[in-house]
C-alpha positions as CSV (number, residue, x, y, z in Angstrom):
1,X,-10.3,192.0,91.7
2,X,-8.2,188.9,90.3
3,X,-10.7,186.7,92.9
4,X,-14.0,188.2,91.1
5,X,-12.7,188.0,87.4
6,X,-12.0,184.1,87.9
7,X,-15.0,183.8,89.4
8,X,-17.2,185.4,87.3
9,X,-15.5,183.5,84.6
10,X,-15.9,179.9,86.1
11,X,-19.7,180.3,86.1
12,X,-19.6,181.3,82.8
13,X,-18.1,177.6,82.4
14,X,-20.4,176.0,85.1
15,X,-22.9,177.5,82.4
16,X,-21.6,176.3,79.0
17,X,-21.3,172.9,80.6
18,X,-25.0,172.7,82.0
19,X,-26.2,173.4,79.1
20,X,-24.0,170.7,77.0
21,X,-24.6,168.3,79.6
22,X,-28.8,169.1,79.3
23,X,-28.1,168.6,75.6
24,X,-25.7,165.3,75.9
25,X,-29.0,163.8,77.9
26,X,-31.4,164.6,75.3
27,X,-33.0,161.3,74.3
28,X,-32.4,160.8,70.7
29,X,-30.1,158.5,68.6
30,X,-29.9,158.9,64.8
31,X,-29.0,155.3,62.5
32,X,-28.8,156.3,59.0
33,X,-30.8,153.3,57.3
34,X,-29.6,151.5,54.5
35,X,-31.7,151.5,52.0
36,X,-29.0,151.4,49.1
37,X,-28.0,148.3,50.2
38,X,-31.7,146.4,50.9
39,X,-32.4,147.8,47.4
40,X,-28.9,145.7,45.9
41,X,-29.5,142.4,48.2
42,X,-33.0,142.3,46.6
43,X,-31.4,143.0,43.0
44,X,-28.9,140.1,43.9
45,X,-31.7,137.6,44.9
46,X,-33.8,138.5,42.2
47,X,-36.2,138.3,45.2
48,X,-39.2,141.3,43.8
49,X,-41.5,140.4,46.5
50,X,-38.9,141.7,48.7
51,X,-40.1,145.2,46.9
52,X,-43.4,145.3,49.2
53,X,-41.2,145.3,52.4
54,X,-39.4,148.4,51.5
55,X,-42.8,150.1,50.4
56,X,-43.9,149.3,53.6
57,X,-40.9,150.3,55.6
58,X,-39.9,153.6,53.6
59,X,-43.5,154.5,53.2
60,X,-43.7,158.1,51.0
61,X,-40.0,158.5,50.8
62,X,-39.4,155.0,49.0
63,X,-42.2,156.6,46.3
64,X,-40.3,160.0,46.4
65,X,-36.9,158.3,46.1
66,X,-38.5,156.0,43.0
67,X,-39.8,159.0,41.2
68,X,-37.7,162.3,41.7
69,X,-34.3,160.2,42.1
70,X,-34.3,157.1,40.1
71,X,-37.0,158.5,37.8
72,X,-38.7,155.3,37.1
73,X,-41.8,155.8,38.7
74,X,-44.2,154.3,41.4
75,X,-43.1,150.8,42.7
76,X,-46.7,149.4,42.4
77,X,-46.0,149.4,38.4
78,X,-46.1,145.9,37.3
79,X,-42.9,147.2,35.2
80,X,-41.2,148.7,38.5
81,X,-39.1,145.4,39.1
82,X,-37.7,145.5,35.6
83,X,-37.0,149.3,35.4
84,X,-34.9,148.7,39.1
85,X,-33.2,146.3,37.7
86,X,-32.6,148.3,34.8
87,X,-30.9,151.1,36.8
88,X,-29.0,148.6,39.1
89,X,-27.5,147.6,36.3
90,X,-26.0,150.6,34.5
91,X,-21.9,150.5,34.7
92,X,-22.3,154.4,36.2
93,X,-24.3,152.8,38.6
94,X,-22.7,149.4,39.7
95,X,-19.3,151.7,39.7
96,X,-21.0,153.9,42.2
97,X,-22.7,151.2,44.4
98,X,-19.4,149.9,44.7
99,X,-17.4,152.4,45.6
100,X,-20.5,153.4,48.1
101,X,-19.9,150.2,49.9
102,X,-16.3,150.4,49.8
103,X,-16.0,153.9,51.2
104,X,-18.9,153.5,53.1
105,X,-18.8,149.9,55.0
106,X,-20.0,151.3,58.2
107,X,-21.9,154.5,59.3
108,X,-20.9,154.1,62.7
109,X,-19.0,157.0,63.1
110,X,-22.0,159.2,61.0
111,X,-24.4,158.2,63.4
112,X,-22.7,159.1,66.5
113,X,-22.1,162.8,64.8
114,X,-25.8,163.3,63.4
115,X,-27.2,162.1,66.8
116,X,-25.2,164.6,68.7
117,X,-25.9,167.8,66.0
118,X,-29.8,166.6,65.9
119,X,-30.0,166.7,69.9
120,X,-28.2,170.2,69.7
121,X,-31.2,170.8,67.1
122,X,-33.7,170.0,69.4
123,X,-32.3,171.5,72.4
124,X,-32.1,175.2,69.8
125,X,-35.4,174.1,68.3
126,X,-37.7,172.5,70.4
127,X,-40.6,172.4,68.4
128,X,-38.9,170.7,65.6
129,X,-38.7,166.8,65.4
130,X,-35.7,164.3,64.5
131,X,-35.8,163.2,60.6
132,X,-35.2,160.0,59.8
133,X,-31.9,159.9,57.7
134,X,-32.2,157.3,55.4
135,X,-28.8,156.5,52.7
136,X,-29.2,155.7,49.1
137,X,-27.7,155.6,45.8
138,X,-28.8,157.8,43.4
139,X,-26.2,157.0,40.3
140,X,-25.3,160.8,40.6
141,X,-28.6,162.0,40.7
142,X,-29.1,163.9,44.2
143,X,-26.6,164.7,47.0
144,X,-29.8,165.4,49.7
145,X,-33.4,164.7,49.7
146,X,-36.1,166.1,51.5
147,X,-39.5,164.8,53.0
148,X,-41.9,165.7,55.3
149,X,-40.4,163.4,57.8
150,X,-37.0,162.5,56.4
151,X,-33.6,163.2,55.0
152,X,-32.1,161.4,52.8
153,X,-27.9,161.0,51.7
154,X,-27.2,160.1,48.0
155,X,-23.9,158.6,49.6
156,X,-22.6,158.6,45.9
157,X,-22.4,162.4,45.9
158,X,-19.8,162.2,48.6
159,X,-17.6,159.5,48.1
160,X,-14.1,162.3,47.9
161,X,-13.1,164.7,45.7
162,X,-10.5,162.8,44.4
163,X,-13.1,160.0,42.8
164,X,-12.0,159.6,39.2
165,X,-15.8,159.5,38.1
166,X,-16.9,163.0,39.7
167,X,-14.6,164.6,36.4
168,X,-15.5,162.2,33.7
169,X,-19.2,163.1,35.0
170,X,-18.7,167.0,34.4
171,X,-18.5,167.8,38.2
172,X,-15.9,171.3,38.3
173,X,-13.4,170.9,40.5
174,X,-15.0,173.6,43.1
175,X,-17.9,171.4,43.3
176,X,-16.0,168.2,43.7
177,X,-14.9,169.7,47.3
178,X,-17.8,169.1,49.2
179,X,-18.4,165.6,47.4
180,X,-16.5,164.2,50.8
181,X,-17.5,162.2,53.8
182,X,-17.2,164.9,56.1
183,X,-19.7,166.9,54.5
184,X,-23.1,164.6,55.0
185,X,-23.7,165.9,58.5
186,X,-23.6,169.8,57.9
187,X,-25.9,168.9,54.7
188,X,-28.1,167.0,56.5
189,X,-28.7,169.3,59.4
190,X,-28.8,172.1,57.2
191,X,-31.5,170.7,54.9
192,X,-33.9,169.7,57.7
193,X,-33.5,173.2,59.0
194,X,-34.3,174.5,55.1
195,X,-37.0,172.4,55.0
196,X,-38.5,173.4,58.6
197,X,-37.5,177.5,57.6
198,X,-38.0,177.8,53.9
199,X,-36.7,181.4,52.6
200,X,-39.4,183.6,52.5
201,X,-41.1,184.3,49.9
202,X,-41.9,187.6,48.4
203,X,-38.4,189.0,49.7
204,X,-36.0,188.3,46.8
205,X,-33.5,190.7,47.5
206,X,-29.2,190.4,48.3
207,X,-29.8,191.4,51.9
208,X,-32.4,189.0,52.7
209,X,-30.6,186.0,51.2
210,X,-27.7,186.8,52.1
211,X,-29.0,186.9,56.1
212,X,-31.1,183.7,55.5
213,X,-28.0,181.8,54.1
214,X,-26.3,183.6,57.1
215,X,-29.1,182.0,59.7
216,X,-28.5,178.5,58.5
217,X,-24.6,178.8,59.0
218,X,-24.5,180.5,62.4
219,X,-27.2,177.6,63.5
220,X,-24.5,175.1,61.9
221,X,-22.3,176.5,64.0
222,X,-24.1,176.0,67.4
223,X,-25.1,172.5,65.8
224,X,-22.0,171.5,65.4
225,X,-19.8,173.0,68.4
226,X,-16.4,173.3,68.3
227,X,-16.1,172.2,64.9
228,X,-13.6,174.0,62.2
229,X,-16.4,176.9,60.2
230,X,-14.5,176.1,57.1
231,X,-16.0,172.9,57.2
232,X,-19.7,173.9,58.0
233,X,-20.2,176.5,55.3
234,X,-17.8,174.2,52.8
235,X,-14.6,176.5,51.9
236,X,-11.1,175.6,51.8
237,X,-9.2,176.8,55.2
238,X,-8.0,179.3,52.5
239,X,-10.8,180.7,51.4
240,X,-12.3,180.8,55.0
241,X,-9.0,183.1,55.7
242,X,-10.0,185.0,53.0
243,X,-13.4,186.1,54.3
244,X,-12.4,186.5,57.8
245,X,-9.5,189.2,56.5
246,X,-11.6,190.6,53.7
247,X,-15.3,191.2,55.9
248,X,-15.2,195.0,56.0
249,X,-14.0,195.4,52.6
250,X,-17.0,192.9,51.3
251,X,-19.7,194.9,53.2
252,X,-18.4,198.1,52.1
253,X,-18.4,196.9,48.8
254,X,-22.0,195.7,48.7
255,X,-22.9,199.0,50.5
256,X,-21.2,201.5,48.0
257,X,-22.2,199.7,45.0
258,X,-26.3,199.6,46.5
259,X,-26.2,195.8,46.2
260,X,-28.3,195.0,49.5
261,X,-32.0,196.1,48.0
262,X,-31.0,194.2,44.4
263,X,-33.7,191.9,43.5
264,X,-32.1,190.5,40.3
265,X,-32.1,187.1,40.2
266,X,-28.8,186.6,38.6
267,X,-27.1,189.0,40.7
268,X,-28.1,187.7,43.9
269,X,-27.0,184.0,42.4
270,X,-23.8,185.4,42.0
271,X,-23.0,186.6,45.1
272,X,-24.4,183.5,47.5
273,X,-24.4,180.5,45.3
274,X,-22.0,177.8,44.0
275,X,-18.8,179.5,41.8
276,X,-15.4,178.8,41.9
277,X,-14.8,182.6,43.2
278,X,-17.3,185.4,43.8
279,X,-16.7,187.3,40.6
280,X,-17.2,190.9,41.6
281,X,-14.1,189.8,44.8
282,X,-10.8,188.6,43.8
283,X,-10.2,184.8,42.4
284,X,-9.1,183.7,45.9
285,X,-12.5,184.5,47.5
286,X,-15.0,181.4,47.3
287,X,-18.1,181.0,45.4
288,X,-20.7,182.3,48.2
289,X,-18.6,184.5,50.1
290,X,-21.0,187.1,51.2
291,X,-22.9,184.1,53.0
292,X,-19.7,184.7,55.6
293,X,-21.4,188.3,55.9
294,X,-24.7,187.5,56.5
295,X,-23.5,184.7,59.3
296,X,-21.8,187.7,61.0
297,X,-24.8,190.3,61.0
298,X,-26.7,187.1,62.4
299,X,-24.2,186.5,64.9
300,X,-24.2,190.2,65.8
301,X,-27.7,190.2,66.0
302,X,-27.9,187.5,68.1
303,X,-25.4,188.7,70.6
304,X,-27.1,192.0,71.0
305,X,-30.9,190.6,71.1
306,X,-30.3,187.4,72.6
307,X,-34.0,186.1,70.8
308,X,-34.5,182.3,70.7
309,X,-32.9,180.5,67.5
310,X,-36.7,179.7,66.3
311,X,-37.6,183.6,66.8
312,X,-34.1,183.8,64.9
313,X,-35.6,182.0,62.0
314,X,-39.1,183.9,61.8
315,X,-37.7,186.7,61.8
316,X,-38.3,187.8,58.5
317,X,-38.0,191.3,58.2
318,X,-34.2,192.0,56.9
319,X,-33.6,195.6,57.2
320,X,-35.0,195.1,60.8
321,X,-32.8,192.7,61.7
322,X,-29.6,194.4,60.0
323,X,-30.7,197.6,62.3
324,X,-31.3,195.4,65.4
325,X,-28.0,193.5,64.7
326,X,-25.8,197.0,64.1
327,X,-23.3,195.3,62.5
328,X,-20.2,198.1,61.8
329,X,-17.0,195.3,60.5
């Protein structure tokens, strides 16, 4: 009996490592470009015509990234040059550009990691291409950026949460915590995977946002194996600890109090976004903390349906996939 059991569990190994190996030889390779610092070299040089490079090379994300992030409009402005340098030259700004390049001399290490989660993408989601990821500076502005065919890192927004700046600029404390290096990947990943599976519309309810917030993380997960969940879904090793020990008490909380069908927009924003603590929990619950809930009915349902990840995310019928998943904490 002792023979079979090892047996049976060394091709359950033989099968974990196939399928990393088919996923290590994926051909892709991810190098974050630098557009924050072509943008300063051409500040430096006072060299403009340099500007019809970058349109050229960026293409629709350099016209995104001049009007929704700088706000200064289209580069082919004959005042374009003069607003950039403009910007560049705000104190806020030159503080954050170099503190970028000081925290951020290399993206070596970034590169490796986002080429390994986008290959597990595109082993979990065929059909979906590799972005571009493409850094800037956004003096504060945006953390992530979304195109059709890129994503982009406001490395600013994540230079640590102990950058003096972040508090003189009115960023809580709770927020500061994910303003950290080790945060771009999950962000990144997680925002092309938004932008490839919006939310559905028309569905506004606790359960349903709850599960879709709960998608994304248990997709994180497979993303990014082996890697600490406190990191992925952005809580404190605490907090994480929290939700694990507190899961039956938070569903039977939502369930009693006939929270799931809610459609109120405020409600369902206090329960699955951003807050130093979930109000209607305990002040050592996170902000978000039901999002740990609807990772585990997703998980559960998963398990028990074994469906592809991209059937996972068109699935859009909730209370279909609560039954399917039969999640009892």
């Amino acid at each position: 009996m002792k023979r079979i059991t090892l047996y049976v569990v060394l091709l359950l190994f033989a099968g974990c490592r196939s399928q990393e190996t088919v996923i290590r030889e994926i051909d892709l390779n991810i190098t974050v470009e630098r557009l924050d610092r072509e943008l300063y070299a051409i500040v430096q040089d006072s060299a403009y015509r340099q500007l019809q490079g970058l349109e050229e090379k960026y293409g629709t994300f350099f016209d995104t990234f001049n009007g929704q992030i700088l706000r200064i409009g289209n580069s082919r402005n004959p005042l374009y040059p003069e607003l950039l340098l403009r910007f560049m030259q705000h104190g806020v700004v030159r503080s954050a550009y170099e503190k970028t390049a000081e925290v951020f001399p290399d993206l070596t290490t970034l590169n490796e990691e986002l080429t390994g989660a986008f290959k597990h993408v595109k082993f979990y989601f065929p059909s979906l291409p590799a972005p571009r990821v493409i850094a800037y500076v956004s003096g504060f502005n945006t953390a992530i950026m979304l195109t059709d065919e890129a994503v982009g890192i406001g490395l600013d927004r994540f230079l640590g949460n102990g950058y003096e700046l972040y508090s003189s600029l009115g960023y809580a404390h709770y927020l500061q915590y994910n303003m950290r290096p080790e945060r771009i990947a999950p962000e990144c990943v997680r925002a092309w995977l938004l932008g490839a599976y919006p939310e559905p519309a028309g569905q506004a309810t606790l359960l349903a946002t709850l599960l879709y917030e709960g998608k994304l993380l248990y997709a994180l997960e497979k993303c990014f194996p082996g890697e600490a969940l406190e990191r992925l879904a952005g809580f404190t090793p605490e907090q994480l600890q929290w939700c694990v020990d507190n899961e039956q008490q938070m569903w039977r909380y939502l369930v009693e109090q006939q929270l799931l069908y809610n459609t109120q927009f405020l409600t369902i924003r206090k329960f699955t976004g951003d807050a130093p603590f979930t109000p209607d929990f305990t002040q050592a619950s996170p902000g978000k903390a039901v999002n740990f809930t609807g990772r585990c009915i997703v998980k559960s349902y998963m398990e028990r349906t074994g469906c592809s990840f991209e059937d996972l995310m068109q699935q859009q019928d909730a209370l279909q996939l609560l039954k399917e998943a039969r999640y009892n904490p």
